[in-house]
C-alpha positions as CSV (number, residue, x, y, z in Angstrom):
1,X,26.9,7.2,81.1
2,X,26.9,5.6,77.5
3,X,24.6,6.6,74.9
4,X,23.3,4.9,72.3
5,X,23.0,5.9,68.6
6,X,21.0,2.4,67.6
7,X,17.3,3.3,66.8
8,X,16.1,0.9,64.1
9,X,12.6,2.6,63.7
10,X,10.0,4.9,65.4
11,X,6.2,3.6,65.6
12,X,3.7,6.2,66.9
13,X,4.7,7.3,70.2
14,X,7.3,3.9,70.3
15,X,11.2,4.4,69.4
16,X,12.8,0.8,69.0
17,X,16.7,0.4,69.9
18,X,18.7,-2.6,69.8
19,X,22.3,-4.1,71.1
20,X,22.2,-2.1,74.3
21,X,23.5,-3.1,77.9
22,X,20.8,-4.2,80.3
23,X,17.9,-2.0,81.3
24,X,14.8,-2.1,83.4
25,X,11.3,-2.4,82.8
26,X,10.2,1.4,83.8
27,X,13.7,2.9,83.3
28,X,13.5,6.4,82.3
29,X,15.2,7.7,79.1
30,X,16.8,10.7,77.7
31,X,16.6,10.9,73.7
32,X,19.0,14.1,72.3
33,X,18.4,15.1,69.0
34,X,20.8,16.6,66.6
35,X,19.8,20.0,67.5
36,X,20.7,19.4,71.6
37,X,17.0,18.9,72.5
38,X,16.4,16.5,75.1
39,X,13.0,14.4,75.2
40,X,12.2,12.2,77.9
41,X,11.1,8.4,77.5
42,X,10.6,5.3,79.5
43,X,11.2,1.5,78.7
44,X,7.9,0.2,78.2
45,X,9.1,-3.7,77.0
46,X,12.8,-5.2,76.8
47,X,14.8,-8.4,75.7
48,X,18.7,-9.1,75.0
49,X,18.2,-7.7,71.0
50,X,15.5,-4.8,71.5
51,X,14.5,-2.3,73.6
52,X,11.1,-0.6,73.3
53,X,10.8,3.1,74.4
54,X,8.1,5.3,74.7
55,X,8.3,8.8,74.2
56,X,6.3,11.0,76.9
57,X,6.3,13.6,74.3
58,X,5.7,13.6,70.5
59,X,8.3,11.5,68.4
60,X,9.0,14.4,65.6
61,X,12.2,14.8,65.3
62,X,13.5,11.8,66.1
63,X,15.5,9.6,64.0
64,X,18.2,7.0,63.6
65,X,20.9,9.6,64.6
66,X,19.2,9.9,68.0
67,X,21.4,9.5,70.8
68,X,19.6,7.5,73.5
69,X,20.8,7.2,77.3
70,X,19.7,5.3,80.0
71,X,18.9,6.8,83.2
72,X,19.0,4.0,85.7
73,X,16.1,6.0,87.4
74,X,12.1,5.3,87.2
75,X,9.5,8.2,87.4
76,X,8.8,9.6,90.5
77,X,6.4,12.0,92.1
78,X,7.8,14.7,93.8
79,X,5.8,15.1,97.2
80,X,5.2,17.8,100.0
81,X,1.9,18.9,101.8
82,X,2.8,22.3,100.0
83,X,1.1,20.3,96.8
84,X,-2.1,21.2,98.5
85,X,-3.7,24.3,96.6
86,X,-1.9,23.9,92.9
87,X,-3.1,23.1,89.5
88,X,-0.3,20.3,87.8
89,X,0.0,18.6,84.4
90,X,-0.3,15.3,83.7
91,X,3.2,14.9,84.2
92,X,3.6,16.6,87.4
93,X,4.3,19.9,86.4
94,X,3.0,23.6,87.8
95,X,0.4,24.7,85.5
96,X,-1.1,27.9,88.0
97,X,2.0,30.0,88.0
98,X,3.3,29.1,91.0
99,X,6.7,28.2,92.0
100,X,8.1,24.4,91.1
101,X,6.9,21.9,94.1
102,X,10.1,21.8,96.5
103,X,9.8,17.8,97.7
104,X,10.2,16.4,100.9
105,X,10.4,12.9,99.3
106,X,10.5,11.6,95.4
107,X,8.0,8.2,95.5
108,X,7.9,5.9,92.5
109,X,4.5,6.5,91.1
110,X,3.7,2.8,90.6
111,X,2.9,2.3,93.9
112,X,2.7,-0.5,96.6
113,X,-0.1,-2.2,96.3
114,X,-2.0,-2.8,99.7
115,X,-1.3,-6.3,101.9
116,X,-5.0,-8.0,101.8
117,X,-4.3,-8.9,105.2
118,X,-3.7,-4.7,106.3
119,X,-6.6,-3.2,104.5
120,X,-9.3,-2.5,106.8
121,X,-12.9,-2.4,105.8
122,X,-14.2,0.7,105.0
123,X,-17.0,2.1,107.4
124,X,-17.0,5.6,107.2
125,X,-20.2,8.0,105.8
126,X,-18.8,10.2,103.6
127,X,-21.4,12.8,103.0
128,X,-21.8,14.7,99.4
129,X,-24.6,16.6,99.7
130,X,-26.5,14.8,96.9
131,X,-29.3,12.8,97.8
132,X,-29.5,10.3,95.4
133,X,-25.8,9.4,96.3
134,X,-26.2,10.1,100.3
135,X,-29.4,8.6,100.3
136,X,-29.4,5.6,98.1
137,X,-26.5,4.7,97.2
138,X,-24.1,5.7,100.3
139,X,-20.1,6.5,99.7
140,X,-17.9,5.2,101.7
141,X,-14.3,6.5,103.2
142,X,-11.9,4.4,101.5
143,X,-14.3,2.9,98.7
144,X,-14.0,2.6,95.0
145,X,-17.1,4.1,93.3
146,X,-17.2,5.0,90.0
147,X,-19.5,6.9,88.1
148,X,-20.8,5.2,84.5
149,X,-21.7,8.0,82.2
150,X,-22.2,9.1,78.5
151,X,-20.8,11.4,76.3
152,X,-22.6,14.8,76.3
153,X,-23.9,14.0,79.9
154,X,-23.1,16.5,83.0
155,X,-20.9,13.7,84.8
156,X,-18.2,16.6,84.9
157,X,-20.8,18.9,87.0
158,X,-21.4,16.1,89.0
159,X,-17.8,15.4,90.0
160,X,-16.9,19.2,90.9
161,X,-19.9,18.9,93.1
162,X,-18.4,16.0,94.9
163,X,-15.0,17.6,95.4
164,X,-16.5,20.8,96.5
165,X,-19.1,19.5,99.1
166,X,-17.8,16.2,100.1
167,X,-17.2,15.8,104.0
168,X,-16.8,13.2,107.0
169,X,-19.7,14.4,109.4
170,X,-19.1,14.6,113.0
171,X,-14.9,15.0,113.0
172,X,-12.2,17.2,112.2
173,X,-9.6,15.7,110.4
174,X,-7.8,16.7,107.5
175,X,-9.6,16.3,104.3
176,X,-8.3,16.7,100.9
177,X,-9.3,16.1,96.9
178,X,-7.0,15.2,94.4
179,X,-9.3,15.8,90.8
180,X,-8.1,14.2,87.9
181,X,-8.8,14.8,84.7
182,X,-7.6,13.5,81.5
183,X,-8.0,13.6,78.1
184,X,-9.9,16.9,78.1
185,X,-10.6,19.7,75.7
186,X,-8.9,23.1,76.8
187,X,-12.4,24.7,77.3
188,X,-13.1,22.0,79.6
189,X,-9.8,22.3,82.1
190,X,-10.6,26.6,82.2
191,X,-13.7,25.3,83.5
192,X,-12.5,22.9,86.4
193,X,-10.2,25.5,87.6
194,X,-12.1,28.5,87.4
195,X,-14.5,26.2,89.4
196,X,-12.2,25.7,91.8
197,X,-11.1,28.9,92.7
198,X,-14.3,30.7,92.3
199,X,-15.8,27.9,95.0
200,X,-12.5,28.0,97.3
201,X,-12.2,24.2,97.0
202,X,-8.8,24.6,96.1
203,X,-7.4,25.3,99.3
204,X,-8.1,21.6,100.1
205,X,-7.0,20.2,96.6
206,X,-4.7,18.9,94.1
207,X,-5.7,19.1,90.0
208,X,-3.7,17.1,87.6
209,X,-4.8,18.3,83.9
210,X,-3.9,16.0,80.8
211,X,-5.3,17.5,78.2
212,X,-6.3,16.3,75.0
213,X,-3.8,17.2,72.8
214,X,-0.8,16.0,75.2
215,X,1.0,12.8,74.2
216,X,-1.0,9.4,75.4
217,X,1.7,8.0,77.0
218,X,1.5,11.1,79.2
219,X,-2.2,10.0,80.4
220,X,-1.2,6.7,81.2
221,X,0.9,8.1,84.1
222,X,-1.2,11.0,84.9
223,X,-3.5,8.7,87.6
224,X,-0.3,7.3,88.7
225,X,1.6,10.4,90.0
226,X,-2.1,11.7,91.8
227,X,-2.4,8.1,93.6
228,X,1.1,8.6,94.9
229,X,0.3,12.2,95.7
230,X,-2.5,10.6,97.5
231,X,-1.0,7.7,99.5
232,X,1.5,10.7,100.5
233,X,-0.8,12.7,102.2
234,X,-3.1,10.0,104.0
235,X,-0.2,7.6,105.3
236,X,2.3,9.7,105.7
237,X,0.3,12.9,106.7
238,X,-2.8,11.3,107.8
239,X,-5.3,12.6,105.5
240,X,-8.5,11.5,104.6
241,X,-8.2,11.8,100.7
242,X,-11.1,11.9,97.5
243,X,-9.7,11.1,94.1
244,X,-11.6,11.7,91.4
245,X,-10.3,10.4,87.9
246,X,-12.4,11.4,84.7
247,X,-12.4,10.2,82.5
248,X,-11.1,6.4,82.8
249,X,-12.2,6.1,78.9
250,X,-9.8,8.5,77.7
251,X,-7.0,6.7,79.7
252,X,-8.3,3.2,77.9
253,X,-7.9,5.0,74.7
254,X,-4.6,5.6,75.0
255,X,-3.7,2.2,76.7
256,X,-5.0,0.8,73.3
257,X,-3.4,3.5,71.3
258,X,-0.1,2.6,72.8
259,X,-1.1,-2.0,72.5
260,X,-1.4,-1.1,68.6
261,X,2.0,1.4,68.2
262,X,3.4,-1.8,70.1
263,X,1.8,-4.3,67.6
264,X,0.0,-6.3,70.1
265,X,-2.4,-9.2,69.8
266,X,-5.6,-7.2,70.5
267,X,-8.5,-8.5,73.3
268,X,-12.1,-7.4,73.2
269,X,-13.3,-4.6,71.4
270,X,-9.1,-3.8,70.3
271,X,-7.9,-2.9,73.6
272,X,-5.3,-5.0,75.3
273,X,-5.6,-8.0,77.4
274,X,-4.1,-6.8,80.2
275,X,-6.8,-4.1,80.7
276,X,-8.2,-5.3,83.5
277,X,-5.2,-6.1,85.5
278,X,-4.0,-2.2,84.3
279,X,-7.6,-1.0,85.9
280,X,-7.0,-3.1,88.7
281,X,-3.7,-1.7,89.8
282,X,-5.4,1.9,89.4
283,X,-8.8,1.3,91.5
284,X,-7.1,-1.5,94.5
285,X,-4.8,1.8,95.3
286,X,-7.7,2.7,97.6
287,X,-8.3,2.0,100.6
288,X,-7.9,1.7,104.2
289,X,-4.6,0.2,106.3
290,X,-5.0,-1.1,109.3
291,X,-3.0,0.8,112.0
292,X,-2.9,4.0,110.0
293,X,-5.3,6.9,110.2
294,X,-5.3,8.3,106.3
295,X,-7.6,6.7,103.6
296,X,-8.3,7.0,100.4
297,X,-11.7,6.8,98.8
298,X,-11.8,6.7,94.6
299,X,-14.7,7.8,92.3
300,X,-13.7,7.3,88.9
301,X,-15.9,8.7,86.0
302,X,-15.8,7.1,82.6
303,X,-18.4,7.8,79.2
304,X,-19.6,4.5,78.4
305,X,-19.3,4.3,74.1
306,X,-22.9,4.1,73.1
307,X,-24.2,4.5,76.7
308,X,-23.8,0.6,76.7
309,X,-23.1,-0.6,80.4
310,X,-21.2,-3.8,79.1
311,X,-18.4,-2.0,77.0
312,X,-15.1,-3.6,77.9
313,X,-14.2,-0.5,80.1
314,X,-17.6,-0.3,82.0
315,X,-17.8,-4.4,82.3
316,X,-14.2,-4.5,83.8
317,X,-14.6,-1.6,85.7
318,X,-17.7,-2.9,87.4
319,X,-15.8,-6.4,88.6
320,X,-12.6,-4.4,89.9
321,X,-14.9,-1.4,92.1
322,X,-18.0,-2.0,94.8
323,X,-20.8,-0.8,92.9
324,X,-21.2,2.3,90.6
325,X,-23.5,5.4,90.3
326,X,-25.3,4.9,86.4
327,X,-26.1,8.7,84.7
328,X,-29.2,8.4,83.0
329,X,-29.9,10.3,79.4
330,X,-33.6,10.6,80.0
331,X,-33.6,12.0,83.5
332,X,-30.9,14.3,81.7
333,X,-33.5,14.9,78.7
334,X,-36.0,16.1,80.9
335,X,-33.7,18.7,82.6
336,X,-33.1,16.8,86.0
337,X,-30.0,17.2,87.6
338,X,-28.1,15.6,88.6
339,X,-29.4,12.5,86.9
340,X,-29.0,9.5,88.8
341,X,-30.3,6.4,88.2
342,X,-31.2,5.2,91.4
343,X,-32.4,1.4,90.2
344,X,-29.2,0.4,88.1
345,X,-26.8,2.3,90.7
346,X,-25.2,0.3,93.7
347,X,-23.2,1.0,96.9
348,X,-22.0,-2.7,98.2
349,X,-20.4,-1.0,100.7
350,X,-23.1,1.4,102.0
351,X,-24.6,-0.8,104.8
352,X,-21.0,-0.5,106.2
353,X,-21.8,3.0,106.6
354,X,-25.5,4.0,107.7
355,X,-27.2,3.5,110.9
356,X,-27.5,4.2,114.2
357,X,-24.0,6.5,115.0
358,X,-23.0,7.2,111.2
359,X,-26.3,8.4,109.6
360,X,-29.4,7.4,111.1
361,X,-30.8,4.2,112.5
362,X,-34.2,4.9,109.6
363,X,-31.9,5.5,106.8
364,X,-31.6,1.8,105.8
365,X,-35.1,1.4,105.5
366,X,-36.0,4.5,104.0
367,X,-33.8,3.8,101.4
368,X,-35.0,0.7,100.7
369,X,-38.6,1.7,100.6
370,X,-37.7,4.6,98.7
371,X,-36.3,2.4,96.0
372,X,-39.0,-0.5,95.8
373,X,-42.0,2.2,95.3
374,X,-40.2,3.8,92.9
375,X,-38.8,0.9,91.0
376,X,-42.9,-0.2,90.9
377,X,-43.7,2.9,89.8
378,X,-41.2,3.1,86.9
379,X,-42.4,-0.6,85.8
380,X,-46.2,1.4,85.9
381,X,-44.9,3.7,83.0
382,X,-44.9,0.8,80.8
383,X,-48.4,-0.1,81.2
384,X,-49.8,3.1,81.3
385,X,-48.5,3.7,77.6
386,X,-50.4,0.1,76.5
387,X,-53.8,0.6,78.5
388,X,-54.0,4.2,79.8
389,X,-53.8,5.8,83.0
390,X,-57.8,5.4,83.5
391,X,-57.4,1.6,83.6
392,X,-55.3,2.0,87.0
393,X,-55.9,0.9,90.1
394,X,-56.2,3.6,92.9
395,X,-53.4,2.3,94.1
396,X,-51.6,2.2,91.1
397,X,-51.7,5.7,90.2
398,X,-50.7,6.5,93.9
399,X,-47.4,4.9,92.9
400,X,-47.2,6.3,89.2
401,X,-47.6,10.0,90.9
402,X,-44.7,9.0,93.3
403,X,-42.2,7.8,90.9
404,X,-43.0,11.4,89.1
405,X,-42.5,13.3,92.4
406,X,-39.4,10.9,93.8
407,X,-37.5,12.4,89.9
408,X,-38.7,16.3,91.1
409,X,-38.3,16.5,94.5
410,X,-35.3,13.9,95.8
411,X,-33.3,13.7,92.5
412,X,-33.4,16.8,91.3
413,X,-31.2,19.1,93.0
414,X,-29.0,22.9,92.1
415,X,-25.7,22.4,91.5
416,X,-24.6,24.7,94.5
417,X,-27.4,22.5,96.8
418,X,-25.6,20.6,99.8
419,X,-28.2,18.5,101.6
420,X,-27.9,17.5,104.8
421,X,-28.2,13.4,105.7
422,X,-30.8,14.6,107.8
423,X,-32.5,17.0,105.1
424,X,-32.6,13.9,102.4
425,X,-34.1,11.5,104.8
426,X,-36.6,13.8,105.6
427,X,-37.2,14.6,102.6
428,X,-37.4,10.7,101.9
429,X,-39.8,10.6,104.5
430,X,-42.3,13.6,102.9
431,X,-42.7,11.4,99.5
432,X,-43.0,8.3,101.3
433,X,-46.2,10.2,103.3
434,X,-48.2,10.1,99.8
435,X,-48.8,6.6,100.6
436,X,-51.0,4.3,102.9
437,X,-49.1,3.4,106.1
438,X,-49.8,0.1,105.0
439,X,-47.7,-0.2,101.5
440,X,-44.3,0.7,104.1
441,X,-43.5,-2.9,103.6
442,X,-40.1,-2.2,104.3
443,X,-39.8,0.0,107.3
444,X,-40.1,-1.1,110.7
445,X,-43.5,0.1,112.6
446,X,-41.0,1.6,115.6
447,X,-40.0,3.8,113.0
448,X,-43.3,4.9,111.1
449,X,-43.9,6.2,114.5
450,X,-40.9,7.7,115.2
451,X,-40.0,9.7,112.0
452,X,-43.5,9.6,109.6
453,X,-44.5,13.2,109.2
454,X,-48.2,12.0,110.3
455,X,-46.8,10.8,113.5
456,X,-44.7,13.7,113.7
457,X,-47.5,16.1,114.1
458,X,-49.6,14.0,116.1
459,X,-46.9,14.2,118.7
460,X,-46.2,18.2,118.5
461,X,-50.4,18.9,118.6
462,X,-50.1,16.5,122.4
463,X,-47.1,18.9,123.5
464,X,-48.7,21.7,122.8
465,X,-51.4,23.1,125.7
466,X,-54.7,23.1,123.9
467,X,-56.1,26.8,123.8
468,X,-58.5,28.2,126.3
């Protein structure tokens, strides 16, 4: 195998070598120092006079008296269902103390991406135990729904809370959660896996852990090798598989940090212009194949600079996935967790999900009264703080006291609390009860009937004998 001793210079996590034979785009790389060391590489961009190669780990060390060799081979992800249960690096490798992953396949962790023709549409209710998700905003088996957050907010609680509660009511099939996490502070990966293993969610899981002081380059493949560890075990094992990415900002970071080592012409805000087709082949690696029993559902989490929902990352985000669940800093001021914002959040998927056989045949309409009286209420806030609370209408203040009581009672939650479908509804169906029969635009009469909590004990005093 020839090695090459023709570095011309070394740009951030970039080493630049010209006059070599003809490589592929991907190919991996061995660099050996003077002192024997190996590092490992990958050719990130190459034409007939240069060759562009970044280094997975730092560049010190390096110089012109490099050898480089080309491998011929791209990454791959070595696979087994024995993954299930261990704690890896962003690159792959055991961080638990356990013994190295023996494969049954290596994939190349770029993927295939999925025929539009064989995807089939999601349908599925996937249940997390949190209301405002369950409720209002419904997750789908093999949907892409990320969560848009801010810096200091608990989007980290909310995503263990996911992976340790999530389930498909109603079968037993094998369910798995692959939680990634990149770009985090030590403190912050102790926490995930104590988590885990204090909960027992492991059994069922796969962590990958970038942390913050690993190279960038490293995070930029991090998602890649958990995807393929994910396509592994629903098409090839038949799993029904979670992935949870956080935080997609930290990955952006170092897609821009890597466009500037490279000198590229920067897009919006300095990251590159091929962010979005980057996201894209992330998030469209989820899904469902026609014929095939495995899916994969994503929730990606990213901190939205400045909480501002039209941030390059956030914006393009948004166009790639089917909806998003929006954190909210007040409800987090005011010690509500978790804190959803029901109004600005979206499932496009979730009437794909509910009704009649998934959920319940009410939960469409409960959901959608739920959110009108509590949207008017919000907008009642407003006034209240330019004319007073004395200058409402009876009716008014009826919805003013519900929007206070919707926050307390159906979005605010423990962080151990796995509701039911059938407890949130209900519980829906106790706040909708404050009000007159005759402001539930939005639910059918049948229904009032059927599931109101007035009707409810009309019929149960009938069935019971009256007393002698």
């Amino acid at each position: 195998m020839k090695e090459y001793r023709t570095i011309t210079s070394i740009a951030g996590p970039l080493v630049f070598v010209e006059k070599t034979e003809p490589v592929g785009y991907m190919e991996l790389v061995n660099i050996i120092l003077d002192d024997g060391t190996i590092k490992r590489g990958q050719v990130l961009d190459t034409s007939e006079k240069l060759v562009a190669i970044q280094v997975f780990e730092t560049t010190a060390g390096i110089d012109t008296h490099s050898r480089i060799r080309f491998t011929g081979e791209v990454i791959k992800m070595p696979v087994s269902k024995e993954i299930l249960g261990r704690i890896l690096s962003g690159s792959g490798e055991p961080l638990d103390g356990g013994p190295e992953i023996v494969p049954e396949k290596r994939l190349d962790i770029t993927g295939a991406s999925i025929n539009p023709y064989a995807r089939d549409n999601p349908s599925e209710f996937i249940q997390t135990g949190i209301s405002t998700i369950d409720g209002m905003n419904t997750l789908v088996r093999g949907q892409k729904l990320p969560i848009f957050s801010g810096s200091g907010l608990p989007h980290n609680d909310l995503a263990l809370q996911i992976a340790r509660q999530a389930k498909v009511l109603g079968a037993e099939e094998a369910f798995a959660v692959i939680f990634v996490a990149m770009g985090i502070t030590a403190e912050e990966a102790q926490h995930f896996m104590n988590d885990f293993e204090r909960t027992g969610a492991l059994e069922r899981a796969v962590v990958f852990l970038n942390l913050a002081d690993d190279p960038a380059i490293e995070r930029l493949i991090t998602p890649k090798l958990a995807l393929t560890a994910a396509e592994y075990l629903a098409f090839e094992h038949n799993m029904h598989v979670l992935v949870i990415l956080t935080d997609m900002t930290n990955y952006c970071e170092a897609l821009r940090q890597i466009g500037a080592a490279r000198e590229e012409v920067p897009g919006r805000r300095g990251y590159p212009g091929y962010m979005y087709t980057d996201l894209a082949s992330i998030y469209e690696r989820a899904g469902r194949i026609r014929g095939k029993t495995g899916s994969i559902t994503q929730i990606p989490i990213l901190t939205m600079p400045g909480d501002d929902i039209t941030h390059p990352i956030s914006d393009l985000t948004g166009y790639i996935t089917e909806g998003q669940f929006v954190i909210s800093r007040e409800l987090h001021r005011r010690g509500i967790y978790p804190p959803v914002n029901v109004l600005p959040s979206l499932s496009r998927l979730m009437n794909s999900g509910i009704g009649s056989g998934k959920t319940r045949e009410d939960h469409k309409a409960v959901s959608d009264q739920l959110y009108a009286v509590y949207a008017e209420g919000k907008d009642l806030r407003g006034l209240v703080a330019i004319v007073g609370k004395e200058s409402l209408s009876d009716r008014d203040k009826t919805f003013l006291e519900f929007a206070d009581a919707f926050e307390d009672r159906f979005v605010r939650q423990g962080h151990e609390e796995d509701r039911s479908i059938e407890d949130t509804l209900e519980l829906g169906w106790n706040l909708l009860a404050a009000l007159p029969e005759d402001q539930l635009t939005r639910i059918d009469r049948k229904l009032i009937e059927k599931y109101h909590p007035a009707h409810g004990a009309k019929q149960t005093e009938e069935q019971v004998p009256a007393a002698s």
